[in-house]
C-alpha positions as CSV (number, residue, x, y, z in Angstrom):
1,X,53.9,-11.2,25.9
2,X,54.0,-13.4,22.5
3,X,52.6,-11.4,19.7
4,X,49.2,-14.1,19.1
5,X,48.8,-13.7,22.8
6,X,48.5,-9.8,22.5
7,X,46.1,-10.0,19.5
8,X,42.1,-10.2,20.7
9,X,40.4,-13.0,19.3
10,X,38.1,-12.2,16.2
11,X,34.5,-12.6,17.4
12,X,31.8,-11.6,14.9
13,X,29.7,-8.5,15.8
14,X,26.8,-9.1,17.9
15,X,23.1,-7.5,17.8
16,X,22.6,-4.1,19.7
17,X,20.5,-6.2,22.3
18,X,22.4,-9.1,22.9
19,X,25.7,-6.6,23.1
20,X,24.2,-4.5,25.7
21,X,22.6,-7.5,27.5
22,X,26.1,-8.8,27.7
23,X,27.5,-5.4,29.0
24,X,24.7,-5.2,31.3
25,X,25.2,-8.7,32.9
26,X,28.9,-7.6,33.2
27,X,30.8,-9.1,36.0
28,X,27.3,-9.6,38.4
29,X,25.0,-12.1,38.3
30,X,21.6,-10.9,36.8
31,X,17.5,-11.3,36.4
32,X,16.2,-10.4,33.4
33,X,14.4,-7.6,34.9
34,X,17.9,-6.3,36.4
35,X,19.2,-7.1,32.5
36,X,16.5,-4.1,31.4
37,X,17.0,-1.3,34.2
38,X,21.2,-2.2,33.5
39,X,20.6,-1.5,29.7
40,X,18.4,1.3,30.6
41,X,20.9,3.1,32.9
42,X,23.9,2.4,31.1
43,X,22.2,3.6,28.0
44,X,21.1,6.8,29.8
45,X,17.4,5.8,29.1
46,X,17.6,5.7,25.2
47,X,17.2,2.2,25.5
48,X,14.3,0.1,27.3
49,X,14.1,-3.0,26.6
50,X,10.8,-5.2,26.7
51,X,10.7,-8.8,28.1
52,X,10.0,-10.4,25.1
53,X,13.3,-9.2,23.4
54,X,15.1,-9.6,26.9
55,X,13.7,-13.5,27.5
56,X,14.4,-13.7,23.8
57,X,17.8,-12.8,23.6
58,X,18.7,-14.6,26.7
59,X,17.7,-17.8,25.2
60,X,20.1,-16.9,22.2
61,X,22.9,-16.2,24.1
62,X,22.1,-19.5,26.3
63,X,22.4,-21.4,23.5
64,X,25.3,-19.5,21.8
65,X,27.1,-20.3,25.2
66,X,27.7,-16.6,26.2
67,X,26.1,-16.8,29.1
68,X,25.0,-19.3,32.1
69,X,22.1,-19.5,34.2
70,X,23.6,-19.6,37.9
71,X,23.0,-23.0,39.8
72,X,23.3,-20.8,43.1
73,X,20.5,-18.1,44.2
74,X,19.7,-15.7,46.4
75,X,18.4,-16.3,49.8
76,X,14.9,-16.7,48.9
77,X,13.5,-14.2,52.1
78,X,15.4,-11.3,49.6
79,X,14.6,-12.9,46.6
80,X,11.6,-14.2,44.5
81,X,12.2,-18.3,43.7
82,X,11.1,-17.9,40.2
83,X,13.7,-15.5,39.2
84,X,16.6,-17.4,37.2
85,X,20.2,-15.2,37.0
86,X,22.6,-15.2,34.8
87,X,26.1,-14.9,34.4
88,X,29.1,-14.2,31.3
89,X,31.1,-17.4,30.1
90,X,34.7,-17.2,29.5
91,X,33.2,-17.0,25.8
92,X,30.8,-14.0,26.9
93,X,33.6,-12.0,28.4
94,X,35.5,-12.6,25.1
95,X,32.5,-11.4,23.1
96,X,32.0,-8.4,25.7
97,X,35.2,-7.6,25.7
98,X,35.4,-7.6,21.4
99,X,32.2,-5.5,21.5
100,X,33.9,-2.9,24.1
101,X,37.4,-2.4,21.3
102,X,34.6,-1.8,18.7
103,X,33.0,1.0,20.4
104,X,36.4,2.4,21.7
105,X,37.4,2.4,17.6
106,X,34.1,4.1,16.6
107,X,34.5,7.1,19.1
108,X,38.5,7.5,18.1
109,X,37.7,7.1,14.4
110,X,34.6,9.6,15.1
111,X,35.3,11.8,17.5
112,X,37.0,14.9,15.8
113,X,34.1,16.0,14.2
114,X,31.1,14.2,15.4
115,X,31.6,15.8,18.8
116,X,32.1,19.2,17.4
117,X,31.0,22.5,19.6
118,X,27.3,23.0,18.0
119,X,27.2,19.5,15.9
């Protein structure tokens, strides 16, 4: 593997909503309403987010080109019509993907002493 091939690509930092929307949409296909429970579970709870800031940041990351609304849906006898999913870019992956080696770096940088016994 060439050495610019091994190097991620720079992608500037991304809001805490939009980078856990984007790690909640993952590799499925989501609703906006399936976008809050994912941040909530993956966050253990500590995060819940509201549909303004979801249908908000959506709209961002539509337009940032991040992520897609799907042309496909559900069969509509397991599904509401109205519901509109969404889906990662190539780009989105890239920026999910930058957002994941930023966390990994904070916990090795951190954890020696932030996860102490009785810290």
């Amino acid at each position: 593997m060439s050495t610019a091939a091994a190097q991620p690509i720079a992608t500037p930092p991304l809001p805490r909503t939009a980078m856990l929307m984007l790690l909640a949409i993952g590799p499925e296909e989501r609703h906006g309403y399936a976008i809050m429970q994912e941040v909530a579970r993956i966050t253990d709870g500590a995060t819940q987010l509201g549909p303004g800031g979801v249908y908000t940041t959506i709209r961002r990351l539509l337009e940032d080109g991040l992520i897609e609304e799907c042309d496909e849906r559900p069969d509509p006898d397991l599904d509401d019509q109205r519901r509109r999913y969404y889906r990662l870019t190539a780009t989105g992956r890239v920026a999910a993907v930058a957002e994941v080696r930023r966390l990994e770096s904070i916990l090795r940088a951190t954890r020696p002493w932030a996860l102490e016994a009785g810290g």
